[in-house]
C-alpha positions as CSV (number, residue, x, y, z in Angstrom):
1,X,42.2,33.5,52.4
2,X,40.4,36.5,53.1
3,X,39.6,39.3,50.3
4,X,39.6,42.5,52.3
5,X,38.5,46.0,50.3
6,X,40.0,48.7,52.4
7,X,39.0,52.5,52.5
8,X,41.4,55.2,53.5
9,X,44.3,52.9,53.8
10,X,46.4,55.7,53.8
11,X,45.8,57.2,57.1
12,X,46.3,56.9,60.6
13,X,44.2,53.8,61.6
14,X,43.1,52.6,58.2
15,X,47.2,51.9,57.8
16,X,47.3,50.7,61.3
17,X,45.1,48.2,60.6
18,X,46.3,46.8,57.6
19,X,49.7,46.8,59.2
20,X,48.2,44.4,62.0
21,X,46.1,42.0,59.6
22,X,48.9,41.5,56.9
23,X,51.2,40.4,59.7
24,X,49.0,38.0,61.6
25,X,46.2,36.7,59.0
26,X,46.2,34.9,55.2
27,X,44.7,37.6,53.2
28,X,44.4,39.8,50.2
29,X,44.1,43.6,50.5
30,X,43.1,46.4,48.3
31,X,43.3,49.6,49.7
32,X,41.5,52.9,47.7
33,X,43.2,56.1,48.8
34,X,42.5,59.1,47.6
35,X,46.1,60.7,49.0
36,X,44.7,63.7,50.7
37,X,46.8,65.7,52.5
38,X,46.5,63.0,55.8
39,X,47.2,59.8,53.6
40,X,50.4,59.2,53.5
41,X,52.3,55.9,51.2
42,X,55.6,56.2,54.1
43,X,52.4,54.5,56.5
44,X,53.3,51.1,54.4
45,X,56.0,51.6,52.8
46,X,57.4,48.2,54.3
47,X,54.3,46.2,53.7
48,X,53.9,42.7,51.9
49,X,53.2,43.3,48.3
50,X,52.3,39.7,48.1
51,X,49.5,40.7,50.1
52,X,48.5,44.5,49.3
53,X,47.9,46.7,46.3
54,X,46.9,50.2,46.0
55,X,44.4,52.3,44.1
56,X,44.8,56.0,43.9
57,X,40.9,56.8,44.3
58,X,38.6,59.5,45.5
59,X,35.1,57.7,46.8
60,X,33.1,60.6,45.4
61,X,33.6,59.4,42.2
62,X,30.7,56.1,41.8
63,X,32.2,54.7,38.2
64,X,35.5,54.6,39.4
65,X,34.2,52.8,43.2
66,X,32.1,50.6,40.9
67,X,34.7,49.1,39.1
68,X,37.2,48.8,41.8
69,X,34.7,46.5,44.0
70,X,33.2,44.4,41.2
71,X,37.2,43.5,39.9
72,X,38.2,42.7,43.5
73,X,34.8,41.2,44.6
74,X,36.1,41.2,48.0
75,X,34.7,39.1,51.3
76,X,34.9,42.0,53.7
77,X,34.7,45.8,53.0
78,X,36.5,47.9,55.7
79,X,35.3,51.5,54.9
80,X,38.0,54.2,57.2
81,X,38.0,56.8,53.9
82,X,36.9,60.3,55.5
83,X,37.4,63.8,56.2
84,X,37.8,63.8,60.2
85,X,39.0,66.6,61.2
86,X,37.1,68.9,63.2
87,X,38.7,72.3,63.0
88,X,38.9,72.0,59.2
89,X,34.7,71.1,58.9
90,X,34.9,74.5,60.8
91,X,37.2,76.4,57.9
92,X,35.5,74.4,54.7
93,X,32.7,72.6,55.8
94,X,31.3,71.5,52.1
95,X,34.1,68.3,51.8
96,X,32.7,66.8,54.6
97,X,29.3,65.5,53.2
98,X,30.7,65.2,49.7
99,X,33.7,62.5,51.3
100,X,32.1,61.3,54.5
101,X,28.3,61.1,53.3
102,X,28.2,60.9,49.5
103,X,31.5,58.9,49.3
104,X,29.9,56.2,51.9
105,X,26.9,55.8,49.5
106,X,28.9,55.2,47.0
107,X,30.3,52.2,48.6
108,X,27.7,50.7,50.0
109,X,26.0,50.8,46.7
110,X,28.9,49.4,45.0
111,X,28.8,46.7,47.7
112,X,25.3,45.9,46.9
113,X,26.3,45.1,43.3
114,X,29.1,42.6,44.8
115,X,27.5,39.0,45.7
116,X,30.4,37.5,47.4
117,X,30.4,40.3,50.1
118,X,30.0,38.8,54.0
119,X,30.2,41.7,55.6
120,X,30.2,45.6,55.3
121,X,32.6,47.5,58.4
122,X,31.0,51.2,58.6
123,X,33.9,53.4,61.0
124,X,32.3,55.9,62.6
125,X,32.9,57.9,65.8
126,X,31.6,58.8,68.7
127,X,31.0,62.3,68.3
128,X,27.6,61.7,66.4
129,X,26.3,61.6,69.8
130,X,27.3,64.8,70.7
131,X,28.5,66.2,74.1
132,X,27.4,63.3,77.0
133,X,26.8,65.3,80.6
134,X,26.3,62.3,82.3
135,X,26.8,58.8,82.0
136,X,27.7,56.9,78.9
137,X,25.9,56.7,75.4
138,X,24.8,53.0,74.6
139,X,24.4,52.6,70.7
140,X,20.7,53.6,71.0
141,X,21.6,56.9,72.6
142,X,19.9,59.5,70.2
143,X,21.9,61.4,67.8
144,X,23.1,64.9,68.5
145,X,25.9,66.4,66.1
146,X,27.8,69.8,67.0
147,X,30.1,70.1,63.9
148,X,30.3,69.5,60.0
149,X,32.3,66.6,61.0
150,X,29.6,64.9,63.5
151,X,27.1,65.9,61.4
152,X,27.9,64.0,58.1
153,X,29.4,60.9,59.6
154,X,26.2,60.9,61.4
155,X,24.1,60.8,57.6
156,X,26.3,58.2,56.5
157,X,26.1,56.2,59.4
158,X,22.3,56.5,59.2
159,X,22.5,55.6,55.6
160,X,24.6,52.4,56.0
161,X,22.2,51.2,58.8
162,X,19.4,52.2,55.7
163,X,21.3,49.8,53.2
164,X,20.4,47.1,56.2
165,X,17.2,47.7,56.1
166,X,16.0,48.0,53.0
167,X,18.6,45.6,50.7
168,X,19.6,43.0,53.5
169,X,23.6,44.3,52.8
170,X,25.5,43.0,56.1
171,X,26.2,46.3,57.8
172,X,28.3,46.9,61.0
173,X,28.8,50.5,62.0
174,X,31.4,50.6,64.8
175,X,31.1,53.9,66.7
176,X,35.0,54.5,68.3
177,X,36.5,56.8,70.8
178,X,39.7,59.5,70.4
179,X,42.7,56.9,69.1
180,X,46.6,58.0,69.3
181,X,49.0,55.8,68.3
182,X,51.9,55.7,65.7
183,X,51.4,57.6,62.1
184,X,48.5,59.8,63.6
185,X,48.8,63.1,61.8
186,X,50.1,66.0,63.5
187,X,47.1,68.0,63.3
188,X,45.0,66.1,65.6
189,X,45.4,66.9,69.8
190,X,48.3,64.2,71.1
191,X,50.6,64.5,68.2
192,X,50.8,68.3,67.7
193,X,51.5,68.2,71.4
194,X,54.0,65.8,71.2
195,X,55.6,67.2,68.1
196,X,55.2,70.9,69.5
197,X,57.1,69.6,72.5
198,X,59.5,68.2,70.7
199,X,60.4,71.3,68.7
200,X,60.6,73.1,72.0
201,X,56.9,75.0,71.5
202,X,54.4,75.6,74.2
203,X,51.8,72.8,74.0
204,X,48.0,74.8,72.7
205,X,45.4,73.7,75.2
206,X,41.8,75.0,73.7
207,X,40.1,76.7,76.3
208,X,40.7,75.5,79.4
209,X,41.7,72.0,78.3
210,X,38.5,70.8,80.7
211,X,36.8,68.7,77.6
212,X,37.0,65.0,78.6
213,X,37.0,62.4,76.0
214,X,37.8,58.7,75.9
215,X,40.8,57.4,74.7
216,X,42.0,54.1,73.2
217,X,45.2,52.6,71.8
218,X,44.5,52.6,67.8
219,X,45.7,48.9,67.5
220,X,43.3,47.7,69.9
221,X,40.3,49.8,68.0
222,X,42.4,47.7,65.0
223,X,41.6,44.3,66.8
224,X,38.2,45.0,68.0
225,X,37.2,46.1,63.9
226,X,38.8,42.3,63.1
227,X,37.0,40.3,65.5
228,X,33.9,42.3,63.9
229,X,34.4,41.6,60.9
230,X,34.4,38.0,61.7
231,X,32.1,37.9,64.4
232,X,29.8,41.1,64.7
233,X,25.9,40.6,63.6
234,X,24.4,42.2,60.3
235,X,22.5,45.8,61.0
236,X,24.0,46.5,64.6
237,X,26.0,49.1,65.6
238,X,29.0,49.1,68.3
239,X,30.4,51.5,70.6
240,X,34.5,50.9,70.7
241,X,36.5,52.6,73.3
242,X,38.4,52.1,76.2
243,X,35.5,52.4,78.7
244,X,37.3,54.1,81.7
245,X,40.1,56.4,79.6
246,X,37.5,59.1,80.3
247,X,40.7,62.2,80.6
248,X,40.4,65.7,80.2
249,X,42.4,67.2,77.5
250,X,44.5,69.1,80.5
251,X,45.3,65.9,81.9
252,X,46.9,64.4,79.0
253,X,48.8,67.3,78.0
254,X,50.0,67.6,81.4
255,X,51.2,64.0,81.3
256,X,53.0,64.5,77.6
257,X,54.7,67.3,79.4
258,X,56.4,65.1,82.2
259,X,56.8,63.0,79.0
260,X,58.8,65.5,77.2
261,X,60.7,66.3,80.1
262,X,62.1,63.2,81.1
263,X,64.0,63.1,77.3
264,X,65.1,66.5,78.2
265,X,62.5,68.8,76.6
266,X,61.6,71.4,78.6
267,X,58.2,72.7,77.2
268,X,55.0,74.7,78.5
269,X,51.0,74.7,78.4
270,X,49.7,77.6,76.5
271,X,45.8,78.0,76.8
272,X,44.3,79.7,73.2
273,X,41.1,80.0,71.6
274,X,38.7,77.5,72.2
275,X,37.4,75.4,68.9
276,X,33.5,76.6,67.6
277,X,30.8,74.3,69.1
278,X,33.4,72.1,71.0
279,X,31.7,69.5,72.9
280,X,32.1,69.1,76.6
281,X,32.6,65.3,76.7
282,X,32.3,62.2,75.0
283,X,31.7,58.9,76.6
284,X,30.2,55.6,75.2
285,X,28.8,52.4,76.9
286,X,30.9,49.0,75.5
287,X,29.1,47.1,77.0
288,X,27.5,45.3,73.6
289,X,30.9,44.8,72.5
290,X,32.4,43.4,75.4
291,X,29.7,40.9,75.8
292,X,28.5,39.8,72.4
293,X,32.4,40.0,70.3
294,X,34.3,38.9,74.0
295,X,36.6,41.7,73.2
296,X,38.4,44.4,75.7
297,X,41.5,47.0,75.1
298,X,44.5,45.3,76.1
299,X,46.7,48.9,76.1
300,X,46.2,51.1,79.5
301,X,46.6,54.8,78.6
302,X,49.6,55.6,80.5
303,X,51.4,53.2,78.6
304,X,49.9,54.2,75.3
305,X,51.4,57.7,75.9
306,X,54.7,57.0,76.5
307,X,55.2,54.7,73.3
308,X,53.7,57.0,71.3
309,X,55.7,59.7,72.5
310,X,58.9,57.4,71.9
311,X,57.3,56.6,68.4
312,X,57.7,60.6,67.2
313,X,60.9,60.9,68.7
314,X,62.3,58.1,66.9
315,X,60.2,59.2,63.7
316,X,61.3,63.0,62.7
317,X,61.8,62.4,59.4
318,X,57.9,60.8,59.5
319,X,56.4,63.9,61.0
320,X,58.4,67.3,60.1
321,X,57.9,67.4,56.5
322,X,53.7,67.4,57.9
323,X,54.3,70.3,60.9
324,X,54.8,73.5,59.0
325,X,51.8,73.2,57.0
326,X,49.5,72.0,60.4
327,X,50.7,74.9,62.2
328,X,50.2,77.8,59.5
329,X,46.9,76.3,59.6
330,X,46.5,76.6,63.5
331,X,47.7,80.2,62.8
332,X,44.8,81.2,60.8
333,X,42.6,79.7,63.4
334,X,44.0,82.0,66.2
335,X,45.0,78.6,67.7
């Protein structure tokens, strides 16, 4: 059986992932949430107690992390727990290093006081490598942050790779791509489209929806993290994505839009305000993965889109009680 010590369980892939390895592995789970407003207990609500408990827990606080590895003494850390929206490290930027940079030293020093731990999963993102004109950033590509955000999951990142170094903990940090899927909250790109199409408003395209990113199923970014976890080598870091996803934001709006329209939602593109410091494109070499972990996405865009379009529709009650809130936000923003 595998003890598993999950971070930010509560949100959009950290419950993804626990969905997928309680259904398909022998394990144990403890997941410490904090319940920010993008955790969220309906995620798994139908989960197997026999194999999951949760901690109401905010990272920042050490004691508390402390205590909640050394009772556990897990096998494998899985650390998701951050603040990860963009616009909101533009509105309060000081949360960011406080969760996403203090909050990951906290763990890994915890971790470092816990014997029986094979392996340490740092998720990061792609973004800490900043706007890619050409070409595709390989995980030695140098750093080069444009937001808050970027900024402190680039610190932690640095500081897990540190606790390598220096202490011999067995750190992975996994660098991934734009994920959609089920649960996603509705402040990120694809779901506020989805869910502004589906309550008949005009889809808000940033700009001129010409910023290209990557974008990858979040079960198989799910899969690749468990294959790591038992296969990926101490101190290295790995690029996740879907490789050749590479869409501009225009495209995939455009698409959700034909989407809407076939289950008789009529809706329209509305170009606003384009987001501070918003990077051009992202786009990351997987290569390493690929190669070393034999692992690929199995989940082609296209298809991706449609079931998670399906996935609101059939989920209102999920995602209203979430939309009011997002978009009084979006109206402070001018977007």
């Amino acid at each position: 059986m595998y003890k598993i010590l999950v971070t930010g369980g509560c949100g959009f892939i950290g419950s993804n992932f626990i969905k997928k390895i309680v259904s398909t592995e022998d394990v144990r789970i403890r997941n410490l949430d904090c319940l920010t407003y993008a955790g969220n207990l309906d995620n798994l609500r139908d989960i197997d107690l026999c194999k999951y408990e949760w901690f109401q827990m905010d990272i920042t606080n050490y004691h508390d992390v402390l205590v909640a590895v050394s009772n556990f003494a897990p096998d494998y850390i899985i650390h998701f727990a951050a603040e990860s929206h963009v616009d909101r490290s533009t509105m309060g930027p000081l949360i960011f290093p406080q969760v996403n940079t203090l909050g990951t030293a906290n763990m890994l020093e915890a971790a470092r006081m816990n014997s029986s731990l094979k392996k340490f999963i740092h998720v990061s993102t792609d973004e800490v490598y900043g706007s890619i004109q050409e070409g595709f950033a390989n995980e030695g590509y140098p750093l080069s942050t444009s937001s808050p955000y970027s900024a402190s999951k680039a610190g932690a990142d640095l500081l897990a790779l540190s606790y390598y170094t220096t202490f011999g903990l067995p750190v992975v940090v996994t660098r991934c791509t734009n994920n959609y899927g089920p649960c996603q909250h509705v402040e990120k790109f694809i779901p506020r489209a989805i869910t502004n199409a589906l309550s008949g408003q005009n889809i808000k395209i940033y700009g001129t929806g010409e910023n290209v990113r990557d974008w990858i199923w979040v079960e198989d970014h799910c899969a690749a993290l468990w294959q790591l976890v038992q296969a990926g080598k101490d101190g290295r870091i790995y690029n996740i994505g879907y490789g050749d996803a590479s869409l501009s934001n225009l495209t995939i709006a455009k698409k959700i839009v034909e989407l809407a329209d076939e289950i008789g939602h009529k809706i329209e593109l509305e170009f606003v305000t384009d987001r501070p410091g918003h990077d051009w494109r992202y786009a990351v070499d997987i290569d390493k993965i690929r190669k070393e972990i034999k692992w690929w996405p199995q989940i082609k865009w296209e298809l991706g889109l449609a079931l998670t379009v399906e996935w609101y529709r059939q989920n209102e009650w999920w995602w209203k009680p979430q939309k009011e809130a997002t978009e009084k936000f979006y109206q402070k923003l001018g977007r």
